[in-house]
N, C-alpha and C positions, 0 to 999 in steps of 0.2 A: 265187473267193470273196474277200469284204473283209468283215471285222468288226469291231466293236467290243465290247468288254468294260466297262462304263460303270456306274462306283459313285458314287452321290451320299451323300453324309452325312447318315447316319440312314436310309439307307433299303438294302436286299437289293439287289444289282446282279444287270446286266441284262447279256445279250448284244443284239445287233446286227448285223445282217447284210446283205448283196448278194449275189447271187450271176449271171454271167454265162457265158451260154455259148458256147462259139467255134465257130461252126459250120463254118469254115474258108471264108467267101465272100472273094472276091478284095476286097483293100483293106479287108476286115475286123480291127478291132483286137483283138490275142488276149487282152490283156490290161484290168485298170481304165487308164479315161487319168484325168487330174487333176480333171477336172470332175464323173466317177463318184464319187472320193473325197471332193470335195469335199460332194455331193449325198448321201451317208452322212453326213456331218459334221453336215450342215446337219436331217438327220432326228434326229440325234442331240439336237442344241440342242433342235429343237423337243417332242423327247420327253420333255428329261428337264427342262423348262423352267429349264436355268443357262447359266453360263459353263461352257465344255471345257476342261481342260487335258486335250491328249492328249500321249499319250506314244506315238512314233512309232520303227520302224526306218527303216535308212537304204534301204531301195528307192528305186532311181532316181526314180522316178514320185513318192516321197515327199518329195523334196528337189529337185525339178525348179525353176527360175524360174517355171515357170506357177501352181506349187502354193507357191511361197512367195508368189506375187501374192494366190493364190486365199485365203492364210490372213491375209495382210497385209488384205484387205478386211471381215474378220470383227474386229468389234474384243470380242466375247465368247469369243476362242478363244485359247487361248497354247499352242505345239509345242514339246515337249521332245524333241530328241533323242537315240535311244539309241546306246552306245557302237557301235562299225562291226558285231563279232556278236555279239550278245549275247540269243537266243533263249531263254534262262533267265531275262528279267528282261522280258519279254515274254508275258504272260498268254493272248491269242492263238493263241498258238504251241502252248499247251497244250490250248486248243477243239481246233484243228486237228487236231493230235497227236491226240485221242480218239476224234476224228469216222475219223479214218484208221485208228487200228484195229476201231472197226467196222465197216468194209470189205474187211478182211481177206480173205475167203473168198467174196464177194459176186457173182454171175457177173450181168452186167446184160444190158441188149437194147440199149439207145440212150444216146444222150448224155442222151437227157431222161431218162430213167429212172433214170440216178444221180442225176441233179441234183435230183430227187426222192426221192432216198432220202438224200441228202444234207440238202435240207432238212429233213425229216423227224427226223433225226438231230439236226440243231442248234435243232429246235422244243423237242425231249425235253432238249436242257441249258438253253434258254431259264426249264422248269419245274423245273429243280432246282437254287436259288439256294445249296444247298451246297458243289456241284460248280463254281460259279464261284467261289464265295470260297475254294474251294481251288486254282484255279488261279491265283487273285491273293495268296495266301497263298505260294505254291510262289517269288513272285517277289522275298517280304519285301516287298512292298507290307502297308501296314497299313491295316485295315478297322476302323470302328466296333462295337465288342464287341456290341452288343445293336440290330439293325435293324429294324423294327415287322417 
């Protein structure tokens, strides 16, 4: 999974997401490579029609030469990045974190079948723009008091 947490000013933030699944075929990548993230970033721009500033951790994948080309080509995007751990000051971290406990107790059948109750799960924070701005709250990021 790869998400974004995405406030524009004046307006209720959004979550965003991907989600891939590693089905384990030979020469299969298990993880996002740089042109996944980039291709989130870029849904991102086009959603929220601004400039990004994203505020990034340090995953290799996040700070790779390809993904600094790949942001070097965006001239509406500026990457901050965050301290080496710093999963506290990382909004993210907190979807994640929520989405993981309600799975807790969860007995599945397939890979697709989480990854469907997974999305299902980050559909339901999607519609509760309280529950993000407490996640982005949680980081002392500061929000706009009053969002249509």
């Amino acid at each position: 999974m790869a998400g974004l947490c995405c406030v524009r000013s004046g307006q209720r933030p959004h979550l965003l997401y991907r989600a891939k699944i590693h089905r384990g075929r030979k020469g299969e990548r298990r993880s996002f490579a740089e042109t996944d993230y980039a291709a989130l970033i870029d849904a991102a721009h086009q959603y929220l029609k601004a400039p990004i500033v994203l505020i990034w951790d340090n995953l290799n994948t996040h700070i790779s030469t390809a993904m600094r080309q790949l942001v070097a080509a965006r001239d509406w995007l500026h990457v901050i990045q965050l301290p080496a751990y710093a999963p506290d000051l990382n909004p993210i971290e907190s979807v994640w974190s929520h989405v993981k406990r309600s799975l807790g107790n969860l007995a599945v059948t397939t890979v697709d079948h989480l990854a469907m109750i997974v999305r299902n799960r980050l559909k339901r924070i999607q519609y509760r723009p309280n529950l993000l701005t407490s996640f982005l709250t949680q980081t002392g990021l500061t929000l706009d008091p009053d969002p249509p």
